[in-house]
N, C-alpha and C positions, 0 to 999 in steps of 0.2 A: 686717561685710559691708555695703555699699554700692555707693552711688551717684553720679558724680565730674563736673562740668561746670565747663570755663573756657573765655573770649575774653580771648587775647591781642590787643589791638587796639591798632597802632600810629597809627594815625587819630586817637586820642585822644579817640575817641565812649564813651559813657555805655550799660553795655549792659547794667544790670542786669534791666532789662523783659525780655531777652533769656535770659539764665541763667536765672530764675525762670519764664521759659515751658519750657528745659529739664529745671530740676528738674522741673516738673509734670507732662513726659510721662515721667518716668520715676519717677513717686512710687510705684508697686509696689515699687522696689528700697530704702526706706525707709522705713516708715512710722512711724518713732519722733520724728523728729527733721527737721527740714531748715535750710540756710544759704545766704545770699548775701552775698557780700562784693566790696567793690571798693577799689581804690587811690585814695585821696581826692589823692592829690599829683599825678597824672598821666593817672586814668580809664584807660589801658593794661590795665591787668586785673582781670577781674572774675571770680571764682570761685563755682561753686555746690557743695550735696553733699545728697542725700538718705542718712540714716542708718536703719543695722537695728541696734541693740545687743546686742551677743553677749561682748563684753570690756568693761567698767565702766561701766554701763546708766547712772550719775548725768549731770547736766549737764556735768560738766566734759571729755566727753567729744566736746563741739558742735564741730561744724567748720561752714565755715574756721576751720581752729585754729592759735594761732598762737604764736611761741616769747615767753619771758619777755622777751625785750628790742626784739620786734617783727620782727626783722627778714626772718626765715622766714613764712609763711603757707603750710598744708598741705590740700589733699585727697585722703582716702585710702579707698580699697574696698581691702578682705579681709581676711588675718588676720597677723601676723608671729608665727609659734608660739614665739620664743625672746625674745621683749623681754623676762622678766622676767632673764635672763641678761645681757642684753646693757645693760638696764637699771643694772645693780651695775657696768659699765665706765665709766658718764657722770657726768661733774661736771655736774649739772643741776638748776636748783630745781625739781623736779616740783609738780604742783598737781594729776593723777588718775593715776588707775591702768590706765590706757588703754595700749596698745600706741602708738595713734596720736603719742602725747608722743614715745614713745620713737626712733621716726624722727624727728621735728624735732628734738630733742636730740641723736641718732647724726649725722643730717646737719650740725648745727652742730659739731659736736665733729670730726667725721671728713672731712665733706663728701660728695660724690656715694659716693666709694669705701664709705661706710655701704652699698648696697646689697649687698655683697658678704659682709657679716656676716649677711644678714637668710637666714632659713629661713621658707618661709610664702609667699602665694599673694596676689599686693597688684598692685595699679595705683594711681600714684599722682602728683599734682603738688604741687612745690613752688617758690612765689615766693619769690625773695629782692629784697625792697623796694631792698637797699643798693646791688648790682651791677645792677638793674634786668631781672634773667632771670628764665626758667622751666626747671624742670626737668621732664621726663614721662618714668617710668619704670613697666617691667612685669617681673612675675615671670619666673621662667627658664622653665615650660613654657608657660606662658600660659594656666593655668587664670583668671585675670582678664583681663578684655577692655579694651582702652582704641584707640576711633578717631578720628579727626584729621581736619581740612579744612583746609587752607592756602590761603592766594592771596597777592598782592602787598604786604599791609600787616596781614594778620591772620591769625591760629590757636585754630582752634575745636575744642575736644576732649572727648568723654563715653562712660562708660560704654557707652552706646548709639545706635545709628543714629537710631532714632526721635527721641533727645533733640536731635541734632544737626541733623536735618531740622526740628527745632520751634523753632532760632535764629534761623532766616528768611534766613539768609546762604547757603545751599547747594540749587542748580539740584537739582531729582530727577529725572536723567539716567543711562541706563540704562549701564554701562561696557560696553563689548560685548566687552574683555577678560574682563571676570570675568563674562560670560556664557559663554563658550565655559568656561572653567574649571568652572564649576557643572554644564554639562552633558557634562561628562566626569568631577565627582568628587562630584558634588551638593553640593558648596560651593564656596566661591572662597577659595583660599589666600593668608592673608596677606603681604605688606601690601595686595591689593586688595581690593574690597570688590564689590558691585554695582552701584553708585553710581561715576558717574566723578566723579573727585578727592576721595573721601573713603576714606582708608586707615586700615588696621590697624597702631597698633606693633608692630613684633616681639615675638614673645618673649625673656626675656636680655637688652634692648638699652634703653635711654635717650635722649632727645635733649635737648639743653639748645639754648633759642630767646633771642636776644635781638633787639634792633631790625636789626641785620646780618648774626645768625651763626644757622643751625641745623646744629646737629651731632650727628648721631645715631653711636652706639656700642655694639658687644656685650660685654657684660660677662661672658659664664657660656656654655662650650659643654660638653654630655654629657661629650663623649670628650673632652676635654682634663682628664685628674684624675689626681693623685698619688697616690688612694689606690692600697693593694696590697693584692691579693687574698689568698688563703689557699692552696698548694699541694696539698691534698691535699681530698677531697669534704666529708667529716665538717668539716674547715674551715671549706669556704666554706656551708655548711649550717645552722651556729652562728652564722658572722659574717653573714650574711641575715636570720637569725630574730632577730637582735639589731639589727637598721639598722631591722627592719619594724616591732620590738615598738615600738622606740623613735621611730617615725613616727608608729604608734600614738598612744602615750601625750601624744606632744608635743600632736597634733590632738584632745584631751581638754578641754582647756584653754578655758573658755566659763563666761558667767555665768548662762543660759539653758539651760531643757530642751533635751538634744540626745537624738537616738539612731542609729539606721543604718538602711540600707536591706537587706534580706536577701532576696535571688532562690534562697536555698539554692546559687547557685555557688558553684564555688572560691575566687573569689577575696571575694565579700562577706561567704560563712560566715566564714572565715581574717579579716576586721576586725571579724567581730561575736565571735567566740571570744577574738582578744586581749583588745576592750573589756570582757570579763565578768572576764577574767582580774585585769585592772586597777583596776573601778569596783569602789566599795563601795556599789553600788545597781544592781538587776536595768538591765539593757540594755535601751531601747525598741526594737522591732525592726518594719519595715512590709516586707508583700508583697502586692501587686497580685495575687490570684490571679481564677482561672475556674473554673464547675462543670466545663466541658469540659476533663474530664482531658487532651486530649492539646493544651489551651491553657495548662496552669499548671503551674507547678514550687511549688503550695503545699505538697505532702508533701517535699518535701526541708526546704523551707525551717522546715514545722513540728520534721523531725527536728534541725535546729541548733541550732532555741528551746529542744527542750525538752532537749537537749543542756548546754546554757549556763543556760539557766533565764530565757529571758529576757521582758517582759513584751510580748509580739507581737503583732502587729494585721497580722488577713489581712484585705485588702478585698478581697471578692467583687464582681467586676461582670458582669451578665450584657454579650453582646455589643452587646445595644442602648445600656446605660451608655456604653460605649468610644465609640457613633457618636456618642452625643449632645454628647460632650467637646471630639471632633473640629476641630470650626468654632472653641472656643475655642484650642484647643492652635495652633492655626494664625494665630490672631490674636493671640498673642501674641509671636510665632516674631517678631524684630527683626532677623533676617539669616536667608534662607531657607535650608533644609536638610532634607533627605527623612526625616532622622530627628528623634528628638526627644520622639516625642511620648507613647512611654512613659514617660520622664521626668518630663513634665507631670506624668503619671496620680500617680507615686507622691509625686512633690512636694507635689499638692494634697492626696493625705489624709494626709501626713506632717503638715503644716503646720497641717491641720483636729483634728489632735490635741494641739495644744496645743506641736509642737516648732519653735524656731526653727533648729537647727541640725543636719545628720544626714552621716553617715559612709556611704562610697563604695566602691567595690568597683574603681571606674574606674581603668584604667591595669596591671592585674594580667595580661592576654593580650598585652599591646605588650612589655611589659616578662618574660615568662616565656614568650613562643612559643607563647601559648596558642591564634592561630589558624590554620585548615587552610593558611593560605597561607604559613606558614613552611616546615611541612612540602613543597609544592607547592616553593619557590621553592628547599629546597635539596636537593630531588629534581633538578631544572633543573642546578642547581651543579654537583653529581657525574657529571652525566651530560651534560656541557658537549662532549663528541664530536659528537654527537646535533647541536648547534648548529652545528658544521662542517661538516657537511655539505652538499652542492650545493643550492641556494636552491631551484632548480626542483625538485627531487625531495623535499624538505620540503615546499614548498608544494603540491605537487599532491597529497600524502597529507592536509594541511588540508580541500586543497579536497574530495576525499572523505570526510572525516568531517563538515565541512560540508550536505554532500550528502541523506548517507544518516545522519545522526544532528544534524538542524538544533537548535541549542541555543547561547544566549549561551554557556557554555563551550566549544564547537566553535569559535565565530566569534572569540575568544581566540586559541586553539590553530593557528587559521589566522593570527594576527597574529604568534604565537612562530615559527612554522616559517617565513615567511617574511624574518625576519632573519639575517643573517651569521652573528651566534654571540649566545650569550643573557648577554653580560653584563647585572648586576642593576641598573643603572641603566638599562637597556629592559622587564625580564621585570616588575620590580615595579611600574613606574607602568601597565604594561597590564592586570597583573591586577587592579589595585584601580578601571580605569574602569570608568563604568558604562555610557554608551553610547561606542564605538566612532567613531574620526572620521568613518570614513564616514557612518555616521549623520548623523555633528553637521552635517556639511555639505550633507549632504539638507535640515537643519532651517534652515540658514540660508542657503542659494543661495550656497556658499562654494565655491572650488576650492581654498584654500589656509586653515586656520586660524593662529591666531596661538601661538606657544611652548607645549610641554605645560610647567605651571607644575610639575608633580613628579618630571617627567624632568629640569628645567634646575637644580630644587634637589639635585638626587641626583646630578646630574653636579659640580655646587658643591662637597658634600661627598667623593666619589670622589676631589677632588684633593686631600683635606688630607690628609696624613702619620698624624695618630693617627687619621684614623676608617680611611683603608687598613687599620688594623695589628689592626684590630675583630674580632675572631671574625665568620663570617660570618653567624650569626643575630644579632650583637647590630646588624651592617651593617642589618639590616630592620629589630630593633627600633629604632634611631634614625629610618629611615625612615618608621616607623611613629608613631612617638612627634610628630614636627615636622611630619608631613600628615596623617595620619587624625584623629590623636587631639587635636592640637589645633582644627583645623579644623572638625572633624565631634563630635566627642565631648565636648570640655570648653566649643567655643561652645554644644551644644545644652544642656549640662548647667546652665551661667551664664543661658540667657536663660528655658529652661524652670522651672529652680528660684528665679529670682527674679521670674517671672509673681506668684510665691504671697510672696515675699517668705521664703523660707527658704536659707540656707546652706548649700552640700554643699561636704565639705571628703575629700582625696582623698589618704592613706596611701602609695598606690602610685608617689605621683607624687612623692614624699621626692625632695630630690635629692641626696641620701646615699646612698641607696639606689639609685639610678637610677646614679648613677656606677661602683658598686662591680657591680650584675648587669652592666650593659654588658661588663667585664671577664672573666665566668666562659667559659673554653673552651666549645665547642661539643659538645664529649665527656660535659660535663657538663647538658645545659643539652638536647639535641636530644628533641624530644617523642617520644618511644617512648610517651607514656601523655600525658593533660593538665595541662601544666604541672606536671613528674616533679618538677624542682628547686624549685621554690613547694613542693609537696606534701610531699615530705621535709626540706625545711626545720622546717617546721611539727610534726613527729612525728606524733604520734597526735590534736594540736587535735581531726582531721575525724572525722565521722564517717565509716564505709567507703561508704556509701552514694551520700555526696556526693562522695566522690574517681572515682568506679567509672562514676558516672552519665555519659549521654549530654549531649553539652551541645545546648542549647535554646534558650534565649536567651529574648526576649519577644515569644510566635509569635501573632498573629491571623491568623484566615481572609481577610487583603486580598485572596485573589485572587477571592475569594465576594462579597466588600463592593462591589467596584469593579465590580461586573458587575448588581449589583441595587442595595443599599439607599443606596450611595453613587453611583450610575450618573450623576444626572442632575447632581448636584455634579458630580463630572468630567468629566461630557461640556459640560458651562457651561463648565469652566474652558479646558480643552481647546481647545474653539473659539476663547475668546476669545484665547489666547494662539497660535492658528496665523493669526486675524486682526493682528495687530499686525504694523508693515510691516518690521521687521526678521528678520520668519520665514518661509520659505517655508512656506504652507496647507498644501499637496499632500503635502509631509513631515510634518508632526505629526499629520496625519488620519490620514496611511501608520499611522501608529506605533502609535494609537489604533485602527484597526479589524485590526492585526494581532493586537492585545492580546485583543480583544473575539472574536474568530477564533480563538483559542488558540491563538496561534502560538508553539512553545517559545520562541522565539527572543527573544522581549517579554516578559520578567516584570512584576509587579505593580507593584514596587520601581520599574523605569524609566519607567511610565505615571505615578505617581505623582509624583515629580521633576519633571515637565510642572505637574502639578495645582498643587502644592505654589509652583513659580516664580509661575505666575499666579497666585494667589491673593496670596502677598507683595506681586508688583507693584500690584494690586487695590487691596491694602491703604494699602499706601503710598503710590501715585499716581505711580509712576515711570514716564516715559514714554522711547524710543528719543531719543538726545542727537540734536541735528541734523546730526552726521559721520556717525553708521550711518543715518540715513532718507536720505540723499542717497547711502551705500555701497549701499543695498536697491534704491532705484532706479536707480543703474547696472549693477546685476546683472541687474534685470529686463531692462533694454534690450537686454544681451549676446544 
């Protein structure tokens, strides 16, 4: 696990001052090792890499690393779980025992097509000196992050925003696309970023650059897989518990103390139980708990440990702890996002206990229907009559529940009932926003916003043949899996666990696994209990305690925080970000003294999305590009 910085510069300027000021803003993401490298025949490219060593800690592991005959030069963040396999395929003179080898050898041996062999969770570039190109390639879910700057003669690419705004090549200019994005999903969906012209690779996809060609390419979709499923339940039950074990065991693989994160859910008990099952050494296990019983899930989490046997570390923090964290969790945050910051919490005393590397629980509710909105969304399905019905007469039962029971779910319910019919490429992107366009356009003196970016991807996929053919929960789980979870959950989980410089590696997100659940009927699979088919996959692993239990998640009192001890942080930031000329005041303050007013209608969650934006910007120093302050003042004039 690492950290990945190159300028492709066709100019033929000398930029390695440049890569080594971005190594440096992103030296948390390595601190064993660092490189810079440049092309001495042409200055064209220059490569950086900050290292964490988790797969063959000796030197011979230093990147930019490069092949035995020159011609390849590699930078690589995260893990490939199968190179030792894949390794015994290559005529190769190896020189370490790196993973890293292993792609420059597969790539020499096979070429780009090598990515299609790889299992494992990588961003990565490679020069080829001979043909004079670059290759930039990301995993299929996009648990690695890898973003990009282009202009007329060059390409600038890293691990991180921060690193890239630290090249000196790139305006921070605010995208007012992926502003409207952020304020309807509290993130901006790749490939934008919040930055104009600085994008996200896809995930699954490649693009090979040279002085004339950029060609990007998908390599790997969900639903597009040959496997075959099992016909009958006890089947597919076996053949799950056997994709997981072995997702498991593969993600074991490290030269470095690792352990797991255990919240006592379902689904992190379920990888700390396999892990015990597996190692020949007690499990390290962390849980973030609270004395306020109805803040922590530290008794479940103890009954897994002591279940498994494993050597577990409960951090207790009183509430004031969590505030005081706060300001950092948020300065570390390199692409903003309203979550996260629980993450931080357990990262740092994971990492404070001596582990480099820890197991994840992440991807287990995307993937097994484990949230209400599944249920929610094929309640809607079934009862698709309900959708036909005459606009007016749905909508005016909205507007009464609206009314006389004011609550973001109401204001939902009024956006469902006034549509045509509820197909899921409308019901889903509305229940996962968080503020409502009318909102948005309060905030921004808008009559018209720009594309819902999750409705236009769902419409994308609605026209392919094999995801039509999906069961209709596994139709959300892919929706789930390519916007939430990448977006929200595996950026917070990359930029908060490698504040601390630790590796979280993620079981659920096998895509073995991922291909073969996508597959299982709806018959088998529909949540009558949490995550029935996870559950019984597993037999008796769980404790009953933890199958039975209410889920929780990781609850603090923010609606109590925001109103006193963090009041005057948010009411700074608040302001200062209804100051800025691409906001309408008069809407953000709305929004803030509805909050402060209790109005159901304003959760904690959406106040804080506010907070959280400005602060980023703060941070960063981004300001409104000069098309929106010139769009802000023609709106005013209107």
């Amino acid at each position: 696990m690492c950290g990945i910085n190159g300028i492709i510069d066709f100019s033929l300027q000398n930029n390695m001052h440049r890569v080594a000021a971005m190594n440096k803003a992103m030296a948390h993401r390595g601190q064993n090792d660092e490189g810079v490298w440049k092309d001495e025949t042409t200055n064209s490219v220059t490569l950086g890499h900050r290292r964490l060593s988790i797969i063959d800690l000796s030197n011979a592991g230093h990147q930019p690393m490069h092949s035995h005959d020159g011609r390849y030069v590699l930078v690589f963040n995260g893990e490939i779980y199968n190179y030792k396999a894949l390794k015994k395929q290559l005529d190769y003179p190896f020189k370490s025992d790196s993973d890293s080898e292993v792609i420059l050898a597969a790539f020499a041996q096979w070429g780009i097509d090598c990515i299609k062999k790889f299992e494992g969770m990588f961003a990565f570039a490679i020069w080829d000196n001979l043909e004079k190109k670059i290759f930039l390639v990301r995993d299929r879910l996009g648990i690695k992050p890898l973003y990009y700057y282009r202009d007329e003669n060059k390409y600038v690419f890293s691990s991180e925003m921060r690193s890239l705004l630290a090249s000196g090549f790139i305006p921070k200019n605010l995208d007012h696309h992926g502003l409207e994005d952020f304020l309807r999903y509290q993130t901006v969906h790749a490939p934008r970023t919040m930055i104009e012209n600085v994008c996200m690779l896809l995930p699954a996809h490649y693009v090979e650059i040279s002085e004339t060609e950029w060609i990007e390419k998908c390599y790997w979709q969900a639903h597009h897989t040959e496997q075959k499923i099992g016909t009958t339940y006890k089947k597919i039950k076996k053949d799950i518990y056997n994709r997981l074990n072995e997702a498991v065991e593969k993600r074991l693989v490290a030269d470095v103390p690792f352990g797991a994160f255990l919240s006592g859910g379902i689904d992190s008990s379920i990888v700390v139980g396999l892990m015990s099952q597996m190692s020949n050494q007690k499990v390290k296990t962390f849980c973030v708990s609270f004395d306020e019983e109805e803040f922590s899930e530290a008794k479940y989490a103890h009954l897994v440990a002591d279940k498994f046997g494993t050597e577990h570390h409960d951090i207790r923090l009183k509430p004031n702890d969590f505030l005081d964290i706060i300001p950092k969790a948020l300065s570390a945050m390199d692409h903003p996002s309203g979550d996260g910051i629980n993450t931080y919490i357990v990262s740092k005393v994971t990492k404070n206990a001596g582990i480099d590397m820890a197991l994840s629980g992440l991807g287990g509710d995307e993937l097994f229907a484990g949230y209400d909105l599944f249920t929610m969304l094929n309640k809607f399905n079934n009862n698709k009559w309900i959708g036909k019905l005459p606009v007016f007469l749905k909508s005016n039962v909205g507007r009464l529940r609206q009314k006389y029971r004011p609550s973001v779910a109401s204001d939902k319910l009024f956006g469902l009932l006034s549509q045509k019919d509820w197909k899921l490429d409308y019901t889903y992107p509305l229940i996962r926003q968080v503020f409502l366009d009318e909102r948005i356009k309060s905030f921004l003196r808008k009559d018209e916003l720009t594309e819902n970016r999750v409705r236009t991807a769902f419409k994308g996929l609605a026209r392919q043949k094999d995801f039509k053919n999906l069961p209709f929960l596994s139709q959300i789980s892919v929706a789930e899996l390519f916007t939430y979870l990448q977006n929200i959950l595996l950026r917070d989980a990359d930029q908060m666990s490698m504040a601390h410089t630790l590796e979280i590696r993620v079981p659920f997100l096998d895509h073995k696994l991922i291909e073969y659940v996508l597959q299982v009927p709806d018959s088998f699979k529909y949540p009558h209990s949490p995550k029935k088919l996870l559950v019984d996959s597993v037999g008796d692993l769980l404790p009953a305690e933890v199958v039975n239990r209410q889920k929780m998640g990781f609850t603090l009192p923010w609606q109590i925080w925001l109103k006193n001890e963090l009041f005057d942080f948010c009411d700074e930031r608040v302001q200062s970000l209804a100051s800025r000329p691409e906001f309408n005041e008069e809407g953000i303050m709305n929004v803030w003294k509805q909050f402060l007013d209790n109005d159901p209608r304003v959760s904690w969650a959406r106040v804080w999305n506010l907070v959280v934006l400005e602060n980023w910007l703060q941070e960063h120093q981004i300001s409104a590009s000069p098309t929106s302050i010139i769009s802000s003042f023609d709106s005013n004039l209107v």
